[in-house]
N, C-alpha and C positions, 0 to 999 in steps of 0.2 A: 511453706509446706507443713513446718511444724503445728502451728494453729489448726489447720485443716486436721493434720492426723488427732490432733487433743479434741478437737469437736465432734471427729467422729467418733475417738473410747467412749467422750462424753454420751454422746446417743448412745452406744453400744450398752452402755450401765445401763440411761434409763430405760433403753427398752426391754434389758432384763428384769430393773425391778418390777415394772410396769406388769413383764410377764409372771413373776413369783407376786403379785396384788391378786392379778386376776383367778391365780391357782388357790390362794386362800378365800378371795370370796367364793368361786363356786363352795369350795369346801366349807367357809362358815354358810349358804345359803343349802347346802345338800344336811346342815347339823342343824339348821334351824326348820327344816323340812320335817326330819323325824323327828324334831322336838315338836312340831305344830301337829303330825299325826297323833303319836303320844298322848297328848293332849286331848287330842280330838275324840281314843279310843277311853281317856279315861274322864268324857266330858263329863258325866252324872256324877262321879265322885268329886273334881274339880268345883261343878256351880256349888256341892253341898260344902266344899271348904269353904266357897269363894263366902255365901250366906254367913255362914258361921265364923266367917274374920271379920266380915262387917258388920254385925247386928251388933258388937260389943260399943261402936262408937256412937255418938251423937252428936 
């Protein structure tokens, strides 16, 4: 019986960390969301950085 009850805390953890993974990817994919809008609204100033880091190399 003791085995059985350690296998089952054991699940019991991973399915909580499993569930606090899942709470921060939504969260990092909801930050990389408004990061990709962000982006998107400030795309014209963006490409003009983007030209102007580039053009210095060869």
């Amino acid at each position: 019986m003791q085995e059985i009850n350690g296998t089952v805390s054991s699940i019991k953890k991973n399915v909580t960390g499993l569930q606090q993974e899942l709470v921060l990817q939504k969260n990092l994919m909801r930050f990389l969301r408004n990061i990709a809008m962000d982006k998107l609204l400030d795309d014209e100033e963006f490409e003009n950085n983007n030209v102007s880091m580039h053009s210095g190399g060869g």
